[in-house]
C-alpha positions in Angstrom: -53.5 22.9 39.1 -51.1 22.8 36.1 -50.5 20.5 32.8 -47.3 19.8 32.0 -46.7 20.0 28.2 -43.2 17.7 27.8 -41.0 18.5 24.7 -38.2 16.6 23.7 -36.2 17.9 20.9 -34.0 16.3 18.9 -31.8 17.0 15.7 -31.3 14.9 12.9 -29.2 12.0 12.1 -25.5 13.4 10.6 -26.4 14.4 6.7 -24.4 12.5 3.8 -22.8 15.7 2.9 -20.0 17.9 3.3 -20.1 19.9 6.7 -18.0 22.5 5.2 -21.2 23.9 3.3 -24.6 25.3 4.2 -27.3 23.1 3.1 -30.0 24.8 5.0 -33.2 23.2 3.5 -31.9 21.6 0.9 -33.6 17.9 1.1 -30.0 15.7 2.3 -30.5 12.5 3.4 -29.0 11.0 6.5 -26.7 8.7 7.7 -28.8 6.4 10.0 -26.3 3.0 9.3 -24.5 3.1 12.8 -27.5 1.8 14.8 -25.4 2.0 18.0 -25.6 5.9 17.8 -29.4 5.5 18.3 -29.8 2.8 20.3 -29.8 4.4 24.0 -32.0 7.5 22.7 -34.7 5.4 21.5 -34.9 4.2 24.7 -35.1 7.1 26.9 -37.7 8.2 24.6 -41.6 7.9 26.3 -44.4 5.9 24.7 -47.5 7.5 23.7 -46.0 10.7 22.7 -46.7 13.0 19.3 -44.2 12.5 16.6 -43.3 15.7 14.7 -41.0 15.7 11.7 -40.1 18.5 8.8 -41.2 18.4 5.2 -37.0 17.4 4.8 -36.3 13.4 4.6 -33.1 13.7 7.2 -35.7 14.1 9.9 -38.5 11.5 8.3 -35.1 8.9 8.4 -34.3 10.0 11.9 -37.6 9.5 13.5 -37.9 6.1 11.3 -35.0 4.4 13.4 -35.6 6.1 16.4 -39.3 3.9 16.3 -37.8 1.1 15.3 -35.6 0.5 17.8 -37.9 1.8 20.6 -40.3 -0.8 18.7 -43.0 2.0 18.5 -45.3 2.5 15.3 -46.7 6.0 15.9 -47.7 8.4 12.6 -45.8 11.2 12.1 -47.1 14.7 12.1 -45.3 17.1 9.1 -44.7 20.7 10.9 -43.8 22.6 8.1 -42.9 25.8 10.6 -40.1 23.3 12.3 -37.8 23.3 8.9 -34.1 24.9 9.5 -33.9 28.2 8.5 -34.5 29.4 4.5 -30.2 30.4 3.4 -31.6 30.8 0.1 -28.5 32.3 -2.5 -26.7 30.7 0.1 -27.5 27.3 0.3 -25.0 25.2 -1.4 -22.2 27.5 -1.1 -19.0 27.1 1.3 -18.4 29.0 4.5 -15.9 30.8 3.1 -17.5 31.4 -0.3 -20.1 32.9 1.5 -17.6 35.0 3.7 -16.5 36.5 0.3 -19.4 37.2 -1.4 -20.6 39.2 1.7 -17.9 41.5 2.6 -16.4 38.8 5.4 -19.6 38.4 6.9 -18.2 35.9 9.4 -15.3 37.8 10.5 -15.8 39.9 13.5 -19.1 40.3 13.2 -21.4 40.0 16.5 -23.9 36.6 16.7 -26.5 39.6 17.2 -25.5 40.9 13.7 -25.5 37.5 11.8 -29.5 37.0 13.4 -30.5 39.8 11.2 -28.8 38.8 8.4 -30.7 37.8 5.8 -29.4 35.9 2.8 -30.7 36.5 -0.6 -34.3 35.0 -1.3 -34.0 33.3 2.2 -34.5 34.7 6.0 -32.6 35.6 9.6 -32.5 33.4 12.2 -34.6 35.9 13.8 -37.4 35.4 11.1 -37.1 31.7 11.8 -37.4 32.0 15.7 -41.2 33.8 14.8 -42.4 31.2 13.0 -41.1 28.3 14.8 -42.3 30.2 18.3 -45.8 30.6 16.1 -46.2 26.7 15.7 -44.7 25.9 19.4 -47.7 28.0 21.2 -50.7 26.2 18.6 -48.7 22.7 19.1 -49.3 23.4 23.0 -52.6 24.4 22.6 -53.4 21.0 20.6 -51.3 19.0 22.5 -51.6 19.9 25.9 -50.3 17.8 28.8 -48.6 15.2 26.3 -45.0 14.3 25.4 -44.2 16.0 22.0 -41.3 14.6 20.3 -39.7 16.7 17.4 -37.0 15.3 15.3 -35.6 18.5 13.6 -32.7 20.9 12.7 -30.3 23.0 14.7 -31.5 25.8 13.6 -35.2 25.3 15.2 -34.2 23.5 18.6 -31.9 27.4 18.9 -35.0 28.9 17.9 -37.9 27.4 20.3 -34.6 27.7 23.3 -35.1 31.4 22.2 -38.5 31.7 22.7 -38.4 29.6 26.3 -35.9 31.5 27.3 -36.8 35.0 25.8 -33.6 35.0 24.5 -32.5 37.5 21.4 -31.6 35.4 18.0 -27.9 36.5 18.7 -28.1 34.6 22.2 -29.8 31.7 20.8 -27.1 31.6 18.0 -24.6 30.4 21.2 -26.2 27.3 21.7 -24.6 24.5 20.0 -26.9 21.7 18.9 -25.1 18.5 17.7 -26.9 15.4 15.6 -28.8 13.5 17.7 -28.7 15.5 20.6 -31.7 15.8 23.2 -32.9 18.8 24.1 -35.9 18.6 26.8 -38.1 21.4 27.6 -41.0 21.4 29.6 -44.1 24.0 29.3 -46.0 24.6 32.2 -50.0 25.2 31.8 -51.9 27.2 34.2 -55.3 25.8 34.7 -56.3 28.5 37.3 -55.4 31.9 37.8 -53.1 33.8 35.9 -50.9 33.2 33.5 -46.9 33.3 33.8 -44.9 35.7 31.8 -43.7 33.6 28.7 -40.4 32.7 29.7 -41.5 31.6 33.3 -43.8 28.7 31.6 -40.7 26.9 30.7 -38.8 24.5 32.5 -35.2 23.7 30.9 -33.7 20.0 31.8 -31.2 19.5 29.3 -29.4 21.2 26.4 -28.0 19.3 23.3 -27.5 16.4 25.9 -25.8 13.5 24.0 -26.2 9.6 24.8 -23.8 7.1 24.1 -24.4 3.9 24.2 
């Protein structure tokens, strides 16, 4: 017998700032106004599920519209692991201002390098897969056999692909994760006998799908 823990993750509304920056978790708010580019994800959403947002108001706005359109009034639970990665010195700064200040850290440099980059006062992308795989296994735990849906950043949906997939941070970093994408996993609980190896507990149905209305 097996529980099937559904999760559907989905990224933020576009942020009201430029996309030529790195904002990281700087609290930006989001553009919710065109109610069109919600309207047939609301609705593919299931009822009865767990809400999960981030301590950051883009994903608080997000998940607003999303329930108001499904016409669902569910509490929202704050997972502080789920917030995008810390950029620290970074955050604020321009691509390329950040490609100077860091010896062209951009330029020919491997995705498996930039995961273990860390900027100044922040963390890698590897430090944010640990803790966002950290909250994933206690959220199952808790949660088990529900539909969990987690409006979040790019950053984290790359990060809990990485630990379904037991992928490295630098083959997570290939994933791209658009604004209001969908990205659905499913984790597979073993009520008898023994356990799968981690990555064989996941089920992947879509990546950074996309619905237009």
């Amino acid at each position: 017998m097996v529980l099937i823990t559904k999760w559907w993750w989905i990224r933020h509304a576009p942020v009201l700032a430029s996309s030529h920056y790195l904002y990281g978790q700087q609290d930006i708010p989001a553009d919710c106004s065109n109610e069109k580019s919600f309207l047939t994800l609301a609705h593919m959403l299931p009822h009865d599920a767990v809400w999960i947002i981030t301590p950051l108001q883009r994903t608080y706005q997000t998940a607003t519209m999303l329930q108001k359109i499904s016409k669902q009034e569910i509490l929202f639970r704050t997972e502080d692991n789920f917030i995008e990665q810390n950029f620290g010195g970074w955050q604020g700064l321009s691509y390329d201002e950040i490609n100077n200040l860091n010896k062209n850290l951009f330029n020919n440099r491997s995705l498996r390098f930039l995961a273990h980059a860390i900027p100044p006062d922040g963390e890698s992308f590897n430090q944010l897969v640990q803790r966002v795989s950290f909250s994933i296994k206690q959220i199952n735990e808790l949660y088990k056999g529900r539909d969990i849906i987690v409006i979040t950043h790019a950053g984290t949906i790359r990060s809990a692909l990485a630990f379904a997939l037991g992928l490295e941070g630098g083959q997570a970093l290939q994933f791209n994760i658009s604004c209001l994408s969908l990205t659905r996993l499913d984790h597979i609980n073993l009520i008898e006998g023994e356990s799968l190896h981690q990555n064989e507990n996941w089920k992947i149905h879509k990546v950074n799908h996309l619905y237009k209305s």
